[in-house]
Chimera marker file (.cmm) of the C-alpha trace (Angstrom):
<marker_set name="trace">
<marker id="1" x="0.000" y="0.000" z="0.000" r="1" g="1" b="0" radius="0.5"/>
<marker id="2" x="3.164" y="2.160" z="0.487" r="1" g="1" b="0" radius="0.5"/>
<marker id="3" x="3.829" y="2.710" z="-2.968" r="1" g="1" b="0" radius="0.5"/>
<marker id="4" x="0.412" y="2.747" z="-4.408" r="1" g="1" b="0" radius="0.5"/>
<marker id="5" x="-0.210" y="6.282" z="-5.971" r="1" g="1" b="0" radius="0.5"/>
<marker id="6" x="-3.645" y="8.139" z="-5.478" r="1" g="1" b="0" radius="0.5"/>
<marker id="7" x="-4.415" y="11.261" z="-8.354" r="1" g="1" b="0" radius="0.5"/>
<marker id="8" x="-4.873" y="14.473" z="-5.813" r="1" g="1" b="0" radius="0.5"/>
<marker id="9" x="-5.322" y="17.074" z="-8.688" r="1" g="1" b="0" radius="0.5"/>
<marker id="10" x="-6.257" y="17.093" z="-12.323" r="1" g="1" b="0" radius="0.5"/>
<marker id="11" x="-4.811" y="20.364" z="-14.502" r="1" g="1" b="0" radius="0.5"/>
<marker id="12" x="-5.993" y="21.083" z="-18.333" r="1" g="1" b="0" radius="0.5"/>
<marker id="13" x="-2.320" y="22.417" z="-18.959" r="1" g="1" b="0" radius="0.5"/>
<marker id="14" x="1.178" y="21.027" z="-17.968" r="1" g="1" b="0" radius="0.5"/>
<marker id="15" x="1.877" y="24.353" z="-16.965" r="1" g="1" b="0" radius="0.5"/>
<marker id="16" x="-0.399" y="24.620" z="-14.013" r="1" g="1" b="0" radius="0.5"/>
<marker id="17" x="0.483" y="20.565" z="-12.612" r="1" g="1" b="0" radius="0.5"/>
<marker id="18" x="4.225" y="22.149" z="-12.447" r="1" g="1" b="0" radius="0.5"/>
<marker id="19" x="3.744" y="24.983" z="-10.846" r="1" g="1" b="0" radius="0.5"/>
<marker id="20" x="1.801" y="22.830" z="-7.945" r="1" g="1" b="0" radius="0.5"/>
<marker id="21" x="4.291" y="20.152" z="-8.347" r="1" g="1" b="0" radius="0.5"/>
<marker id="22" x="7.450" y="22.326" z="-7.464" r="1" g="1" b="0" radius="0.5"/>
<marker id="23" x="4.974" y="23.577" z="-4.154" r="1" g="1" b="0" radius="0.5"/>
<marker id="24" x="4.287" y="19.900" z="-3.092" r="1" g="1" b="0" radius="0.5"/>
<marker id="25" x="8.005" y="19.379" z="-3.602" r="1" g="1" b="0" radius="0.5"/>
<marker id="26" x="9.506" y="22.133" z="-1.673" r="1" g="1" b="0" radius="0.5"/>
<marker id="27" x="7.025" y="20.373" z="1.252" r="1" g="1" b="0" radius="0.5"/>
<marker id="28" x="9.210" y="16.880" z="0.699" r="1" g="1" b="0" radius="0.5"/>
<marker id="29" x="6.468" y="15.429" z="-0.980" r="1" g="1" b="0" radius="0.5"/>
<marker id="30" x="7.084" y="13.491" z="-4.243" r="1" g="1" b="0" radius="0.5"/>
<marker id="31" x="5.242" y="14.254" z="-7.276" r="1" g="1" b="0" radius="0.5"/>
<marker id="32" x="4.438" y="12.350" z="-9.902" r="1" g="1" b="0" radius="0.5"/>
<marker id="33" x="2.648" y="13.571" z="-12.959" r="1" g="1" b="0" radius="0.5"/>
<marker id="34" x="0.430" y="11.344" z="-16.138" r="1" g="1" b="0" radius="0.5"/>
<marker id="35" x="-0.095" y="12.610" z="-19.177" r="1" g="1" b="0" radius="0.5"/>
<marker id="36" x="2.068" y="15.449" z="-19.019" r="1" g="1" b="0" radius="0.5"/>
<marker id="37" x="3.766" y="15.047" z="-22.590" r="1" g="1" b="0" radius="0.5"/>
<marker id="38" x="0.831" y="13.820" z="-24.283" r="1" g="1" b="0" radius="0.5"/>
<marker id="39" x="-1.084" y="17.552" z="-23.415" r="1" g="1" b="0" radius="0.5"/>
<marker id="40" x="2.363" y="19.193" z="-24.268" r="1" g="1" b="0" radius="0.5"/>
<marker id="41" x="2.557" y="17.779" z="-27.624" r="1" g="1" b="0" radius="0.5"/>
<marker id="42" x="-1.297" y="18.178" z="-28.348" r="1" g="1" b="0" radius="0.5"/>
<marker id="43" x="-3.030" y="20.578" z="-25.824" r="1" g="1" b="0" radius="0.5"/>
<marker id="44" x="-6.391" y="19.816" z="-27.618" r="1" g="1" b="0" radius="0.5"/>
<marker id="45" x="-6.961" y="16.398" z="-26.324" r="1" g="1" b="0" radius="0.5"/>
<marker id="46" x="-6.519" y="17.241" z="-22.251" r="1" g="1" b="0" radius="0.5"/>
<marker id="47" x="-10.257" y="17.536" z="-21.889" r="1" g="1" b="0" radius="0.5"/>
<marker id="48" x="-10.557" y="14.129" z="-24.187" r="1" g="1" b="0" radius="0.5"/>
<marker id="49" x="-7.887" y="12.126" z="-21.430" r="1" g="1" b="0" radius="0.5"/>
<marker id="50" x="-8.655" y="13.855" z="-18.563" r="1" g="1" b="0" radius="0.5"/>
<marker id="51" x="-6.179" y="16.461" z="-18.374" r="1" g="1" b="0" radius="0.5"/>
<marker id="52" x="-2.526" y="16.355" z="-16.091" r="1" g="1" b="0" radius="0.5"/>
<marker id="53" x="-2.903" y="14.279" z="-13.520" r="1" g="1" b="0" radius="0.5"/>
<marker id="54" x="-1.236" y="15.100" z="-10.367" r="1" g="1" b="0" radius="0.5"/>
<marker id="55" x="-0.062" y="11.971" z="-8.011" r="1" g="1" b="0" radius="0.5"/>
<marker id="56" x="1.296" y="11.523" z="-4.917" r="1" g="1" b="0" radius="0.5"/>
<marker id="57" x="2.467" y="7.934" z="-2.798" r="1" g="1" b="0" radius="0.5"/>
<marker id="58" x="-0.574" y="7.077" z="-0.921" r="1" g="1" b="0" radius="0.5"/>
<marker id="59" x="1.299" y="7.820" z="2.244" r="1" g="1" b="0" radius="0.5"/>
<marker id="60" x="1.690" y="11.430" z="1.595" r="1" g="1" b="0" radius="0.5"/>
<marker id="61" x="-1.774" y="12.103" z="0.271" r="1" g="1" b="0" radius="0.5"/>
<marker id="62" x="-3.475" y="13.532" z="3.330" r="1" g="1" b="0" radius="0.5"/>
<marker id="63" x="-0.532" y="16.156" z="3.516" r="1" g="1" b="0" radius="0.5"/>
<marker id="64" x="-0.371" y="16.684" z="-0.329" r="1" g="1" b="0" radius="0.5"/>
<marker id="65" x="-4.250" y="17.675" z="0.065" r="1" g="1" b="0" radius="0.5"/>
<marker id="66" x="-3.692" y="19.969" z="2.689" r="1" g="1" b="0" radius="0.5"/>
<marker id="67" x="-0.915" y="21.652" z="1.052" r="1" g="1" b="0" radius="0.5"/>
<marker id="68" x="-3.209" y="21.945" z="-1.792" r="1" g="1" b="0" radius="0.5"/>
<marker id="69" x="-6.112" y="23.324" z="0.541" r="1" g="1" b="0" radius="0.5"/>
<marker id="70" x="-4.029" y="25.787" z="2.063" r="1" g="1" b="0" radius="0.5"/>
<marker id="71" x="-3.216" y="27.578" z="-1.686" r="1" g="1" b="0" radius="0.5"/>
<marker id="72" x="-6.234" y="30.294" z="-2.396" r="1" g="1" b="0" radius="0.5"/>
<marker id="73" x="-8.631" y="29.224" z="-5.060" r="1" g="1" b="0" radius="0.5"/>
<marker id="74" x="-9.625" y="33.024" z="-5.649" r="1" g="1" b="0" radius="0.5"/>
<marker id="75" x="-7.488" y="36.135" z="-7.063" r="1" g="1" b="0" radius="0.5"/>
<marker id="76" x="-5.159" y="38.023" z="-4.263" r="1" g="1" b="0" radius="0.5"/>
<marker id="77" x="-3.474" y="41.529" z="-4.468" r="1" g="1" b="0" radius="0.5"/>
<marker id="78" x="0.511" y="41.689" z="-4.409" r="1" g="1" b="0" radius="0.5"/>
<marker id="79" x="0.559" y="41.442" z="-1.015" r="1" g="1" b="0" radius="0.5"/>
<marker id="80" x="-1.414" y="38.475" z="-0.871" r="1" g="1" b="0" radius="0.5"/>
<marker id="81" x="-4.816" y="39.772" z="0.744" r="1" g="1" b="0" radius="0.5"/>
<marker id="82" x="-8.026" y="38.847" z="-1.261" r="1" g="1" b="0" radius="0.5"/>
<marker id="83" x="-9.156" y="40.788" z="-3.249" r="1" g="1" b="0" radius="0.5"/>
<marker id="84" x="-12.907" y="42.412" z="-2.523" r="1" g="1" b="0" radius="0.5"/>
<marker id="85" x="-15.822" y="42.692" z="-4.562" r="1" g="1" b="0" radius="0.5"/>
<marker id="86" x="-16.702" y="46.248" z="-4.382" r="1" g="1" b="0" radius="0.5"/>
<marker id="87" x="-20.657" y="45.536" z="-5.171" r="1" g="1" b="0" radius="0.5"/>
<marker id="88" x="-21.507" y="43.259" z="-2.483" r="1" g="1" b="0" radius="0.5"/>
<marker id="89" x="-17.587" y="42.880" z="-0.348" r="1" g="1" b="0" radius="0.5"/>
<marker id="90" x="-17.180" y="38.737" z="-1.194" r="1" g="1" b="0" radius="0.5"/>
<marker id="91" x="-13.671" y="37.578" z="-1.582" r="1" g="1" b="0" radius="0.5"/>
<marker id="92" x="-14.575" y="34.993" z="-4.320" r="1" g="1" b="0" radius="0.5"/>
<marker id="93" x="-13.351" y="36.723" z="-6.921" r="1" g="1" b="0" radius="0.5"/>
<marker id="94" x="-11.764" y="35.045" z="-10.259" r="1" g="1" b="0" radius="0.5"/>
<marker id="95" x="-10.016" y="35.666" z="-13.228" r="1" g="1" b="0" radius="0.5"/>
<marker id="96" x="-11.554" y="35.024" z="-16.692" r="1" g="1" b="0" radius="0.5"/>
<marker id="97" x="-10.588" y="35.442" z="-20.262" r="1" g="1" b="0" radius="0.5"/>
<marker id="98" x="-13.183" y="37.502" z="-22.577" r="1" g="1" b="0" radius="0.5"/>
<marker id="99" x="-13.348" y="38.195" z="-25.850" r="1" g="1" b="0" radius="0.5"/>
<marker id="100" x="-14.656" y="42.228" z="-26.048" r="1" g="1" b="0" radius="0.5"/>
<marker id="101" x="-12.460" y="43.853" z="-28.434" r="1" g="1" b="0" radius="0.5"/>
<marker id="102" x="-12.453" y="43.409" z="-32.273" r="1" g="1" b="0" radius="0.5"/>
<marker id="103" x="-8.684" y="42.303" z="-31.762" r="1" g="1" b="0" radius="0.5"/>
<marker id="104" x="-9.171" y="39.915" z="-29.618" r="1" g="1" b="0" radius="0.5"/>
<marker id="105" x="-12.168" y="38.020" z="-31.695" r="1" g="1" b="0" radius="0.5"/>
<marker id="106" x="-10.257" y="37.784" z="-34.821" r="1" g="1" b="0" radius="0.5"/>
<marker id="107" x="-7.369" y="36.130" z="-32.451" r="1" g="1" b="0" radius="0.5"/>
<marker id="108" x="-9.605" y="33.974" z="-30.926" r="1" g="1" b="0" radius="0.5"/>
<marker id="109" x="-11.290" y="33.288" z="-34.818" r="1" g="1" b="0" radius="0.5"/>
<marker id="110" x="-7.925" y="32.347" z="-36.196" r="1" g="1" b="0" radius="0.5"/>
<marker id="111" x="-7.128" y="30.045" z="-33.158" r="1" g="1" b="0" radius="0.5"/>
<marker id="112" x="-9.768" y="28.168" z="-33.469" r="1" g="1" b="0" radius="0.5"/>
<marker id="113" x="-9.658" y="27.758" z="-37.279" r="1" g="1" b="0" radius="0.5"/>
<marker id="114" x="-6.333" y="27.029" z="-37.298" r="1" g="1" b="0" radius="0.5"/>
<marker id="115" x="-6.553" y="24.683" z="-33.836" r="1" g="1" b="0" radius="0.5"/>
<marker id="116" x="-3.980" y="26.739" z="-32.369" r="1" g="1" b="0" radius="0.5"/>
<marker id="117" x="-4.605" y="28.980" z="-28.969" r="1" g="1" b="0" radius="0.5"/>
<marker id="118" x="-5.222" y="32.469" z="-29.235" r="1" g="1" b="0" radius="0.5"/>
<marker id="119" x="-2.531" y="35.223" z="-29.844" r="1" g="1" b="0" radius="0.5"/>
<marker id="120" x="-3.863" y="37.480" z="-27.676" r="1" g="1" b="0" radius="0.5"/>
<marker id="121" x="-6.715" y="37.592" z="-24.841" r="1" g="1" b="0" radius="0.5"/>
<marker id="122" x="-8.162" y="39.955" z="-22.503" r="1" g="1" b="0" radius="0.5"/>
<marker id="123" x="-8.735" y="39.151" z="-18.925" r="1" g="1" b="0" radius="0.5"/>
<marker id="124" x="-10.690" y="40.666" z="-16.465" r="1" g="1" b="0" radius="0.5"/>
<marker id="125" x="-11.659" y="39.901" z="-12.838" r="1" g="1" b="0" radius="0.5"/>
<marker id="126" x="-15.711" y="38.972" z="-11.603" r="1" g="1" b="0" radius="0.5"/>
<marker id="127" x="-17.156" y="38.344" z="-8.415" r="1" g="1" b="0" radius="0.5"/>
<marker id="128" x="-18.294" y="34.814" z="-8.346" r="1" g="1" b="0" radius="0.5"/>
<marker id="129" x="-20.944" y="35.836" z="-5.915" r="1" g="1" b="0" radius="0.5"/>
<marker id="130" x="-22.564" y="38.789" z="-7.652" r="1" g="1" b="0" radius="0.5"/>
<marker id="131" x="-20.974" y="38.790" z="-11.327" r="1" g="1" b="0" radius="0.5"/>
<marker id="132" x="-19.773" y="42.166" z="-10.634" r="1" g="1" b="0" radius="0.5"/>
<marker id="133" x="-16.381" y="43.090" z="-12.598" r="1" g="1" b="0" radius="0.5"/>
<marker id="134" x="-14.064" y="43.836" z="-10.413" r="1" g="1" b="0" radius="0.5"/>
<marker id="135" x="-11.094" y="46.645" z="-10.668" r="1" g="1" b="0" radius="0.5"/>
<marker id="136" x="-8.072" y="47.043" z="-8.636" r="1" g="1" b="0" radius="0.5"/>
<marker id="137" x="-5.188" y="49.059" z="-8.667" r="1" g="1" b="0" radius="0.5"/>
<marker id="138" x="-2.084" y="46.695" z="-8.475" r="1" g="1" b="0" radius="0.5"/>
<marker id="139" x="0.621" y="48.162" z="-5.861" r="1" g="1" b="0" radius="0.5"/>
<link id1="1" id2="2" r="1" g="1" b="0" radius="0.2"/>
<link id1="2" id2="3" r="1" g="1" b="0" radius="0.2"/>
<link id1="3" id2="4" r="1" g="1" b="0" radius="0.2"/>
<link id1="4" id2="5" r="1" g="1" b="0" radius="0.2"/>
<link id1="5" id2="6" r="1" g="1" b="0" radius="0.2"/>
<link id1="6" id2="7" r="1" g="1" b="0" radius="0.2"/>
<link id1="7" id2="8" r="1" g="1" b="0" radius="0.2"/>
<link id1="8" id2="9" r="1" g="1" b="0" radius="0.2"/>
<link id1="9" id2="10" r="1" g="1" b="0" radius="0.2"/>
<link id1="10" id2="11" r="1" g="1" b="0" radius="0.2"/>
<link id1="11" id2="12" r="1" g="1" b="0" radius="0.2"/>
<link id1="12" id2="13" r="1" g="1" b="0" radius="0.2"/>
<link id1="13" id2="14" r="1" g="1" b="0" radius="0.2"/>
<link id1="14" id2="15" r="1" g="1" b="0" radius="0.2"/>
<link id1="15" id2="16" r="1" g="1" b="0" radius="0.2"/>
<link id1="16" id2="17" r="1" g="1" b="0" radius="0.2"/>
<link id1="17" id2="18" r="1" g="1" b="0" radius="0.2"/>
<link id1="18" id2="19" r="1" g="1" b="0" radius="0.2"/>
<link id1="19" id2="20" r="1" g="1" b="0" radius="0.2"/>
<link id1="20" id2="21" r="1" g="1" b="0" radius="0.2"/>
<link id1="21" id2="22" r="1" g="1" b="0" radius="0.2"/>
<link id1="22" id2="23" r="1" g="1" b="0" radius="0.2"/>
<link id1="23" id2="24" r="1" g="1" b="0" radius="0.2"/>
<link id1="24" id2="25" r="1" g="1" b="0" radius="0.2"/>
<link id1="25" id2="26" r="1" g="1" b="0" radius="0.2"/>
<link id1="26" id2="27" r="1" g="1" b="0" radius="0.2"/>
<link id1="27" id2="28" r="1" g="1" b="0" radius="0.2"/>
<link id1="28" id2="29" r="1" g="1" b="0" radius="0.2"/>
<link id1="29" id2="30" r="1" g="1" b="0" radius="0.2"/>
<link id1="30" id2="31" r="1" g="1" b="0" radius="0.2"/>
<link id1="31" id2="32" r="1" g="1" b="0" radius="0.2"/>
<link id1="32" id2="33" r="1" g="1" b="0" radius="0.2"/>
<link id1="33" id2="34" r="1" g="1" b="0" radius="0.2"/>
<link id1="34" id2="35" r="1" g="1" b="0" radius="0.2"/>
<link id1="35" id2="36" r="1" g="1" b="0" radius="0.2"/>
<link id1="36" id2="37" r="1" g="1" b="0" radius="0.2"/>
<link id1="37" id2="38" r="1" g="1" b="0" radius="0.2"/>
<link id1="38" id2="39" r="1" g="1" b="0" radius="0.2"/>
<link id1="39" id2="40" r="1" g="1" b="0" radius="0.2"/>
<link id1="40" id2="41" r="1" g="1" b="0" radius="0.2"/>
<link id1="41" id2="42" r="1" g="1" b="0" radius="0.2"/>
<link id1="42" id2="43" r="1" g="1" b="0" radius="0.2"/>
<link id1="43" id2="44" r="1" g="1" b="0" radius="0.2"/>
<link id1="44" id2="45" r="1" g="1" b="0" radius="0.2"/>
<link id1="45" id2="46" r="1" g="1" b="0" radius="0.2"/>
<link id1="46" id2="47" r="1" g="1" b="0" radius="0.2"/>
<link id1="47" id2="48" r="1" g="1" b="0" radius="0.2"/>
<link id1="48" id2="49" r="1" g="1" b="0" radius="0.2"/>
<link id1="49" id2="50" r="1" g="1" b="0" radius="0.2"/>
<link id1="50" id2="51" r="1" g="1" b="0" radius="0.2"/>
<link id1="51" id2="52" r="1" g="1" b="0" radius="0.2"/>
<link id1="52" id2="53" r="1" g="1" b="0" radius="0.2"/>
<link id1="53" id2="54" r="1" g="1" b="0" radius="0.2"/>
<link id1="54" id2="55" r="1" g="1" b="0" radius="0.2"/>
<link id1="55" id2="56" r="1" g="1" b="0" radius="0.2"/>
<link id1="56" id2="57" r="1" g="1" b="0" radius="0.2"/>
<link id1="57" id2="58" r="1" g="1" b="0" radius="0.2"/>
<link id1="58" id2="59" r="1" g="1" b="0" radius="0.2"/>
<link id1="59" id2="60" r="1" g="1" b="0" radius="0.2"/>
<link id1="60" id2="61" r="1" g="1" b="0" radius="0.2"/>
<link id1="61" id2="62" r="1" g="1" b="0" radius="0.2"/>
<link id1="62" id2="63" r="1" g="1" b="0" radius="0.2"/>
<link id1="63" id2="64" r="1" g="1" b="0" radius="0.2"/>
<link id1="64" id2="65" r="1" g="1" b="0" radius="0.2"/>
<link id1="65" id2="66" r="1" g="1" b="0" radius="0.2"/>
<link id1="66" id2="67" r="1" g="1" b="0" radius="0.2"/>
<link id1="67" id2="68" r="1" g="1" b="0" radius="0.2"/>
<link id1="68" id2="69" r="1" g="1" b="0" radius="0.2"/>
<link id1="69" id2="70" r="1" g="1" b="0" radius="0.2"/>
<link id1="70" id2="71" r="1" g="1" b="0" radius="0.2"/>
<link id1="71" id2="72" r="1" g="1" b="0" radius="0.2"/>
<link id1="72" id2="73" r="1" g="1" b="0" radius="0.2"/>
<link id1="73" id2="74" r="1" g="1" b="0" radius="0.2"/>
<link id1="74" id2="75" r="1" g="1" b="0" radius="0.2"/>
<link id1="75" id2="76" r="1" g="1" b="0" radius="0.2"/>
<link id1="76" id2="77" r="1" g="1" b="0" radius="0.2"/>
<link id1="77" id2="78" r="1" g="1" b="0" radius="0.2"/>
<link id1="78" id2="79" r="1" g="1" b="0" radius="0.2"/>
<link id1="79" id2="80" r="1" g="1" b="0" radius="0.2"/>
<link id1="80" id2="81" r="1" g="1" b="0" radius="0.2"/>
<link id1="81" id2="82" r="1" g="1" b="0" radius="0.2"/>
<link id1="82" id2="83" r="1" g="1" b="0" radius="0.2"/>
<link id1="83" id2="84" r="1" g="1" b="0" radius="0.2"/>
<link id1="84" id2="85" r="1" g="1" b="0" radius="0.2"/>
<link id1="85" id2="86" r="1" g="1" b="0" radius="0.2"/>
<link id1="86" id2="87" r="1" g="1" b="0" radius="0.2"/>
<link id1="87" id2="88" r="1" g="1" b="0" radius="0.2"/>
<link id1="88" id2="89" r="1" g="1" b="0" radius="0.2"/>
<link id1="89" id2="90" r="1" g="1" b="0" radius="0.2"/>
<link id1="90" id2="91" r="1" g="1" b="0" radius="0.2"/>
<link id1="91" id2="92" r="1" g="1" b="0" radius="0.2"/>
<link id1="92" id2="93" r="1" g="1" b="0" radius="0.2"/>
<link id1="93" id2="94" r="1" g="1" b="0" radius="0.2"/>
<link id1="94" id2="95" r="1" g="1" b="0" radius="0.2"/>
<link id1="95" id2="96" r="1" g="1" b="0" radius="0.2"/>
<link id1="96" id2="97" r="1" g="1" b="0" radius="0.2"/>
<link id1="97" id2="98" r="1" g="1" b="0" radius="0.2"/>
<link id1="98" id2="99" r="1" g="1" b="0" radius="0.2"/>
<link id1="99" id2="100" r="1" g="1" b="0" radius="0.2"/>
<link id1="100" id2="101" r="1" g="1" b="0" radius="0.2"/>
<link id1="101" id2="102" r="1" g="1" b="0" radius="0.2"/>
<link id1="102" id2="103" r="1" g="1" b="0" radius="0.2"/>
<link id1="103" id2="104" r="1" g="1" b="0" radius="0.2"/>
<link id1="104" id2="105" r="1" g="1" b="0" radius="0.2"/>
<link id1="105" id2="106" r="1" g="1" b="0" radius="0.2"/>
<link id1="106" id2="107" r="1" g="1" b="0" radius="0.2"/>
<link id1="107" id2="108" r="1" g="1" b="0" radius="0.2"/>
<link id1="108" id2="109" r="1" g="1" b="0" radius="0.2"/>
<link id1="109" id2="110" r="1" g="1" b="0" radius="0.2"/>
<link id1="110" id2="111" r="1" g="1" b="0" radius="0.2"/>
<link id1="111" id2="112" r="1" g="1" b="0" radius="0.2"/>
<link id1="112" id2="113" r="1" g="1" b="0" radius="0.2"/>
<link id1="113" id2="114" r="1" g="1" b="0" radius="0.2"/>
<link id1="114" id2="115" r="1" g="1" b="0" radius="0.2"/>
<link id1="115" id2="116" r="1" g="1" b="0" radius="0.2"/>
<link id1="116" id2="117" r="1" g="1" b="0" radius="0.2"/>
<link id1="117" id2="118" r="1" g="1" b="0" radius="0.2"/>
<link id1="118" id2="119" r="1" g="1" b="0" radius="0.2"/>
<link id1="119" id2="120" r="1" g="1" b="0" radius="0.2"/>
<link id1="120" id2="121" r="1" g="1" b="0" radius="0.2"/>
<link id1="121" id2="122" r="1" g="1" b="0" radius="0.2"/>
<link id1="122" id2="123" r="1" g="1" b="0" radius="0.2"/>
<link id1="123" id2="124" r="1" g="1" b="0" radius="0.2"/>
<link id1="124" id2="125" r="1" g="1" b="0" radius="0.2"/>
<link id1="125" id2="126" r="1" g="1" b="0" radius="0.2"/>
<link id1="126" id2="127" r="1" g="1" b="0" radius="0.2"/>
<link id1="127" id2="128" r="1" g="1" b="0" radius="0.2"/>
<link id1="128" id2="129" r="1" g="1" b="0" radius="0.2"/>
<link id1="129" id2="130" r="1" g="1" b="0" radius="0.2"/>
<link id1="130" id2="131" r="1" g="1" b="0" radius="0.2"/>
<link id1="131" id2="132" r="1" g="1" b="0" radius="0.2"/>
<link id1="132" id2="133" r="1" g="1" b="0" radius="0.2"/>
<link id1="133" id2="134" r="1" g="1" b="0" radius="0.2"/>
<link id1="134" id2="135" r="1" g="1" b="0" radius="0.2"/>
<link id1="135" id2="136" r="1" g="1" b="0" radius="0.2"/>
<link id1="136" id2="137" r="1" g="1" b="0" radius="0.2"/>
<link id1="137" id2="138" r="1" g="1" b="0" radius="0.2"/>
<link id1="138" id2="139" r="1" g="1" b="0" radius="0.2"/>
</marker_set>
């Protein structure tokens, strides 16, 4: 049972499983990740496999999970407060891509014709509570 693995996290991107990986690691946890390469070399098919999957020894899951609990699921300032929703003062406040400019259509057009992601994107921050968007000034 010692050296059974057990998948704590699934990621769409590589990218994201690393970044979580090198904080599970600098804990002395060891990380294992599946289906890593196969999403690098084809990004399109991580929702068809199940994305990056994130594993730890089945020993060191309870600690993984809290590690993983303990990072904030919502967006924080530069010095690491959450960030309020002005309209109705939740902290659940998250960061999505839109498309609201002409430039940033005919990106998102041309990815998606030509299966590659988009050149450029727009973010912007909304309350999860009240879909308020949400500015800030960064520090």
């Amino acid at each position: 049972m010692q050296n059974t693995f057990s998948t704590i996290a699934r990621y769409t991107y590589s990218s994201e499983a690393e970044i979580i990986k090198g904080r599970l690691e600098a804990e002395g946890i060891k990380v294992f990740l599946k289906d890593n390469i196969t999403i690098d070399t084809d990004p399109l098919v991580s929702q068809a496999i199940g994305g990056v999957k994130l594993k730890v020894l089945a020993k060191d899951e309870s600690k993984a999970k809290a590690v993983l609990n303990s990072i904030s699921a919502y967006a924080l300032d530069d010095n690491g407060n959450a960030v309020a929703c002005s309209n109705c003062g939740s902290n659940k406040i998250s960061l999505y891509s839109t498309i609201n400019s002409f430039k940033s259509l005919v990106h998102f057009i041309i990815g998606f014709v030509f299966g590659s992601l988009p050149l450029s994107a727009r973010y912007e921050y909304k309350c999860d509570n009240c879909n308020t968007i949400v500015n800030f000034k960064k520090q």
